[in-house]
C-alpha positions as CSV (number, residue, x, y, z in Angstrom):
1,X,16.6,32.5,-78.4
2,X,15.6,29.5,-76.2
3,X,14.5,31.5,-72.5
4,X,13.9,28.1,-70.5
5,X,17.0,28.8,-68.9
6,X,16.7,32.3,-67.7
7,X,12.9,31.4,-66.9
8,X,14.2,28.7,-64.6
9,X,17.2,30.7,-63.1
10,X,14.8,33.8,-62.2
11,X,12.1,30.9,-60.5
12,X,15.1,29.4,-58.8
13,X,16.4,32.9,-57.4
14,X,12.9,33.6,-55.9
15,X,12.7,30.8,-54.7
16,X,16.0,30.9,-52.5
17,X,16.8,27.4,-54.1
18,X,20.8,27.1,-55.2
19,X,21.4,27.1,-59.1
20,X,22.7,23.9,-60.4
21,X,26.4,24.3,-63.1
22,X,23.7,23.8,-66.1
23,X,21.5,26.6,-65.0
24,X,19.0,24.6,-63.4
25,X,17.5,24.4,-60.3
26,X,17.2,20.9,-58.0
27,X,14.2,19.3,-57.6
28,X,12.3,19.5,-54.2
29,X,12.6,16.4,-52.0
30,X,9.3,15.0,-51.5
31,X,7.4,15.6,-48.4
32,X,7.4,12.4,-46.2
33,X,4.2,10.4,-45.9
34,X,2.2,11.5,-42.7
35,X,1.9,7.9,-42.4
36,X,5.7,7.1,-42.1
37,X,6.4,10.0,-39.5
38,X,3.8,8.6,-36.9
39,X,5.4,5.0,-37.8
40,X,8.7,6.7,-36.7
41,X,10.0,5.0,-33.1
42,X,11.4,7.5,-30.2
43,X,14.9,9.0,-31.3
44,X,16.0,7.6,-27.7
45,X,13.8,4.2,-28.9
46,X,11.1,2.0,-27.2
47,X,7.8,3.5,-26.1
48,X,7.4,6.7,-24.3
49,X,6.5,6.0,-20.7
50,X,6.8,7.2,-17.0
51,X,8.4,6.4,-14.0
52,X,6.2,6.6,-11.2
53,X,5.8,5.2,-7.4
54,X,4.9,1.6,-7.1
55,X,2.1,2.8,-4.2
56,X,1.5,6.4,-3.0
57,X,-1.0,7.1,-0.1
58,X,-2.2,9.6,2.1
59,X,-1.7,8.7,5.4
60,X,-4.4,9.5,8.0
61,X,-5.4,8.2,11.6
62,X,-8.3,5.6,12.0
63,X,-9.4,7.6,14.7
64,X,-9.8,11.6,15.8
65,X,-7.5,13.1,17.7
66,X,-4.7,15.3,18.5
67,X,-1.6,14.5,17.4
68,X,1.3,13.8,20.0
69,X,4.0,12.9,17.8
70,X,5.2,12.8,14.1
71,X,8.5,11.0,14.2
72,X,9.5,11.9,10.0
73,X,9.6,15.1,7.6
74,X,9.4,15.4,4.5
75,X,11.9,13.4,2.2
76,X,12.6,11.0,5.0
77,X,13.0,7.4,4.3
78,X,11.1,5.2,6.1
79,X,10.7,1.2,7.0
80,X,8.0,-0.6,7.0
81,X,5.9,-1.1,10.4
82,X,8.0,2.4,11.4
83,X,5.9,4.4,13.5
84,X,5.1,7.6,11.7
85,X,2.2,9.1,14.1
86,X,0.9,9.3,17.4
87,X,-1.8,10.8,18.9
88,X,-2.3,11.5,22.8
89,X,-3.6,8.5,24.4
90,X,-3.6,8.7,27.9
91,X,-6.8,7.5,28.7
92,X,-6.6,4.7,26.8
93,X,-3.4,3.6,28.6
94,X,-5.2,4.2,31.5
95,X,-7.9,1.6,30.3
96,X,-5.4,-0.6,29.3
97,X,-3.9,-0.7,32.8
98,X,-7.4,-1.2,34.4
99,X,-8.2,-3.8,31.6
100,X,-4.9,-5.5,32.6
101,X,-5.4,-5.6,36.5
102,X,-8.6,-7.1,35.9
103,X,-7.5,-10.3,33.7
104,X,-5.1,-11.0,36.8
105,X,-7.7,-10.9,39.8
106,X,-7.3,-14.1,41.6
107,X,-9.4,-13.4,44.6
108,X,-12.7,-14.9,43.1
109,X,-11.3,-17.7,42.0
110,X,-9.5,-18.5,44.7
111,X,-12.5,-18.2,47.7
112,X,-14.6,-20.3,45.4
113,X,-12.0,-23.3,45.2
114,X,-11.9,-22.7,49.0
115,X,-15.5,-23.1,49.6
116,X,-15.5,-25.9,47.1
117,X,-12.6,-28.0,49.0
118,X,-14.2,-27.3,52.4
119,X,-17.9,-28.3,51.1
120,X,-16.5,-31.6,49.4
121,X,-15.0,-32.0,52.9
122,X,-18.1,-31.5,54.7
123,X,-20.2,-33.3,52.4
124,X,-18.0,-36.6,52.8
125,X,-18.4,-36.3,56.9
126,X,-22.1,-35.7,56.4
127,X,-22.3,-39.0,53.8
128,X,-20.2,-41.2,56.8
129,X,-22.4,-39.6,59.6
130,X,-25.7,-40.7,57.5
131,X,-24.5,-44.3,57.3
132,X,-24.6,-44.6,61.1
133,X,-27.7,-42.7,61.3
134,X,-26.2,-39.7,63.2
135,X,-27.1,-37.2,60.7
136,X,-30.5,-36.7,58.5
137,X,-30.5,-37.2,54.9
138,X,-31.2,-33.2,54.6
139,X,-28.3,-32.2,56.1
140,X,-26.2,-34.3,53.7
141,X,-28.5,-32.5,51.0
142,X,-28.0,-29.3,51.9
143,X,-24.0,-30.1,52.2
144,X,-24.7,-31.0,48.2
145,X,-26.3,-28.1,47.2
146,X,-23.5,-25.9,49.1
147,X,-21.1,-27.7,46.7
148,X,-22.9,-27.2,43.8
149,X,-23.3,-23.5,44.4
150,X,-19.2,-23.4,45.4
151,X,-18.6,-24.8,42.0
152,X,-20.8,-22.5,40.2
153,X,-19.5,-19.8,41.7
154,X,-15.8,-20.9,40.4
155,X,-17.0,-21.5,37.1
156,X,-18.6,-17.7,36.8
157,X,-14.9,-16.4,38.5
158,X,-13.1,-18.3,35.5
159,X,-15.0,-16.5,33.0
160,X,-15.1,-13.2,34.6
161,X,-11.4,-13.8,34.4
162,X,-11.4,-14.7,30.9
163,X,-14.0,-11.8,30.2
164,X,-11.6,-9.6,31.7
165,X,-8.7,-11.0,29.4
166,X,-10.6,-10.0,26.3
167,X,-11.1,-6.3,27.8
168,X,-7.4,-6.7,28.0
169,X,-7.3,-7.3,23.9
170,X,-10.0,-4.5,23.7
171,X,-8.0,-1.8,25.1
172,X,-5.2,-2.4,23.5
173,X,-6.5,-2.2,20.7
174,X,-7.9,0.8,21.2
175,X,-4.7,2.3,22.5
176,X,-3.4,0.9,18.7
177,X,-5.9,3.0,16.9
178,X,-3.4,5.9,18.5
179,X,-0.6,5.2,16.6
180,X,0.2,4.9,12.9
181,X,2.9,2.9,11.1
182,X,4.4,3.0,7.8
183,X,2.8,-0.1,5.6
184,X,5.4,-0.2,3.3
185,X,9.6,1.3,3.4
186,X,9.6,4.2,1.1
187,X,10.2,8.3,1.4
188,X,7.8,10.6,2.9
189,X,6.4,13.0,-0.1
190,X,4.7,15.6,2.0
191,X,3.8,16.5,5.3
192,X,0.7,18.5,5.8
193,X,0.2,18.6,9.9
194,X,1.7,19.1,12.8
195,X,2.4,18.5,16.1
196,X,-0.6,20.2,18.5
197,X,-3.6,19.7,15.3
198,X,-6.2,17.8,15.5
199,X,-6.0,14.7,13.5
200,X,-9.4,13.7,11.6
201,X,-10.7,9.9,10.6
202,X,-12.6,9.4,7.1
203,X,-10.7,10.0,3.2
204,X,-12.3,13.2,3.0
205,X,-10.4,14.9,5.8
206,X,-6.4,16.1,5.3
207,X,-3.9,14.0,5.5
208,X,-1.2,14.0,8.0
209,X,1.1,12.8,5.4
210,X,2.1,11.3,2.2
211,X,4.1,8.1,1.7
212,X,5.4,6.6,-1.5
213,X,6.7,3.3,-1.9
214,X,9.9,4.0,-4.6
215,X,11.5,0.2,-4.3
216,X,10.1,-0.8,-7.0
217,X,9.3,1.7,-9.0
218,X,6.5,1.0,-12.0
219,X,5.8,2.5,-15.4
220,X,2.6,1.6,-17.5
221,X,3.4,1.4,-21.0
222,X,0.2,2.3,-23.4
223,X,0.6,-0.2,-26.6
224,X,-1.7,-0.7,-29.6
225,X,-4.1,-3.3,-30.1
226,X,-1.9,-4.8,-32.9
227,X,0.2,-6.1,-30.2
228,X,-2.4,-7.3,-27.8
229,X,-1.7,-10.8,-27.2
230,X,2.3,-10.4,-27.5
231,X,3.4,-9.1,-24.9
232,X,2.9,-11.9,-21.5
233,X,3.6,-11.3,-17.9
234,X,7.5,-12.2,-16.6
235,X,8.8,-10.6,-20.0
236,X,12.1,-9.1,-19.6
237,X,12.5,-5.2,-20.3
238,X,14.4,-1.8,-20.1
239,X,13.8,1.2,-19.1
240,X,15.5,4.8,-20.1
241,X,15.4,7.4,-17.8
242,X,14.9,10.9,-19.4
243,X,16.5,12.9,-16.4
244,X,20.3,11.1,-16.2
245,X,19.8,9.1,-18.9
246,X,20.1,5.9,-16.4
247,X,19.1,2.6,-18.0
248,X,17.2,0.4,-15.4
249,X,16.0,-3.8,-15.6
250,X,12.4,-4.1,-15.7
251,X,9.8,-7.2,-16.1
252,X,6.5,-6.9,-16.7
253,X,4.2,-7.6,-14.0
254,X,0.6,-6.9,-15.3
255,X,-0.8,-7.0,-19.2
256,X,-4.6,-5.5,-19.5
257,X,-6.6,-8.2,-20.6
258,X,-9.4,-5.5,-21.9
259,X,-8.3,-3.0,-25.1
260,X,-9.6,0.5,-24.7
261,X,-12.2,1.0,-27.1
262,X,-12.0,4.8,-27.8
263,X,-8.1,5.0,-28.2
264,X,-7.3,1.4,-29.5
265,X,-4.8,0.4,-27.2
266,X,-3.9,-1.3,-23.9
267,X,-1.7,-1.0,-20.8
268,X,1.5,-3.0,-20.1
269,X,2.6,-2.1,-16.2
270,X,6.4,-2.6,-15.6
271,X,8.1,-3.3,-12.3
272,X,11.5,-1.5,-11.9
273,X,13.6,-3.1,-9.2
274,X,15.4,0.2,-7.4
275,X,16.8,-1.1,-4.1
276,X,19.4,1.8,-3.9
277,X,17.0,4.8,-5.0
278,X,18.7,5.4,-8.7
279,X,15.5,5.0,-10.8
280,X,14.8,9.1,-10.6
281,X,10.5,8.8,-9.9
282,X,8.3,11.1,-11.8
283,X,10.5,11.1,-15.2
284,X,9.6,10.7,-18.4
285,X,11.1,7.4,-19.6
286,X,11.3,4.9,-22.8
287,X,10.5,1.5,-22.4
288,X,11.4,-1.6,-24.7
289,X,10.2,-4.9,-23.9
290,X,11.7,-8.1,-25.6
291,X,10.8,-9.4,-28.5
292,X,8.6,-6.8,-28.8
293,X,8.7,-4.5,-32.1
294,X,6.8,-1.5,-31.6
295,X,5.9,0.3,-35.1
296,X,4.5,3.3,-33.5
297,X,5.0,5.9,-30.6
298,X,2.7,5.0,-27.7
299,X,2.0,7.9,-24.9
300,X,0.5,7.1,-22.0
């Protein structure tokens, strides 16, 4: 009696594999090459990337001091040059108004011209005296000197004017120091202070706030070194957005010119144009540039 069969259908049954009509059991698909799954491209395609903030900063004052005024919350928009921050400033104001007054005093200027015109004057009777001898020769000198000193005197008003013009620019910029604007348009991210707290100078100290410039948006695109050299700056692309499946223009702005030793590969940084806020910041994302074949998943 030939038992090949009923070996094969008892193996089969513990197995859990069906039984083929001729009593036999299929033959197990071979296991895919490790190889062939990492060579495998995104089910959604392109290279795995994320959508991030063109620029995000904490904002802080160049200068200590408590603040007066935060004109945004959190998740406001802002503009660029917008004032965000003010601190309380009245004595600078107050130098600014002193420093003012002061680059518009006339009164020295105007007694010295006076003494000059009447000395010129004087000195011109003196010179016509002298030629009919009723005058000495010092008295004309003296009339001279008196000049000279009127015109000196002038020329030191002029530049205590123009000495007082530059306290002017001093001031003011001193009073600027008080007041922070937005560099770039963008949303607020955070707000950490408030009105009344004392607002502190130098990277270490908190932030008053946190800014983030969403128009455009970037995404840095880790490739291998295979491709270094194919990809070139101004290259058209597209962008997937995981959350709402939105599907944004991109270009590529920057292309490492340095591979990274220890993981093989290199950065591509993409520029996404979002002028109405639609490119959703902070989501996972897949990336395909053009005429680009990517044969493996890249992470950043």
């Amino acid at each position: 009696m030939n038992l090949r069969p009923i070996v094969v259908l008892c193996m089969a049954a513990l197995a859990g594999l069906p039984v083929g009509a001729q009593g036999t059991a299929p033959a197990a698909a071979a296991p895919r090459p490790a190889a062939a799954v990492a060579a495998a491209p995104p089910a959604e395609g392109g290279v795995e990337c994320l959508l991030e903030p063109s620029q995000l900063i904490e904002v802080r004052t160049p200068v200590d001091g408590i603040i007066a005024t935060i004109s945004v919350n959190r998740g406001d928009t802002v503009r660029r040059g917008q004032t965000l921050v003010e601190l309380q400033s009245q004595g600078e104001r107050v130098a600014v108004d002193l420093a003012r007054m002061r680059s518009k005093l006339e009164g020295q200027v105007v007694a010295a011209t006076n003494r000059i015109d009447y000395s010129t004057k004087r000195l011109a009777r003196l010179a016509e005296l002298e030629k009919d001898n009723f005058t000495s020769p010092q008295a004309r000198d003296e009339a001279d000197a008196e000049k000279r000193l009127a015109q000196a005197e002038l020329q030191s008003a002029l530049e205590g004017r123009e000495l007082a013009k530059l306290e002017l620019l001093r001031a003011q910029e001193q009073l600027a120091l008080r007041t922070v604007a937005a560099p770039f348009s963008g949303v607020v991210v955070d707000r950490m202070l408030n009105v009344g707290e004392l607002a502190e100078a130098g990277s270490g100290r908190k932030p008053v706030l946190k800014v983030a410039q969403i128009d455009p948006m970037r995404a840095d695109v880790v490739l291998p070194a295979a491709l270094f050299g194919q990809v070139k700056v101004g290259t058209k692309a597209t962008v997937r957005a995981r959350v709402g499946g939105g599907q944004f223009p991109a270009i590529v702005r920057s292309v490492d010119r340095i591979i990274d030793a220890a993981s093989g590969t290199f950065v591509a940084r993409l520029e996404v144009p979002n002028p109405n806020g639609q490119v959703p910041g902070g989501s996972r994302c897949a990336a395909s540039i053009d005429g680009l074949s990517v044969p493996a998943r890249a992470r950043p």
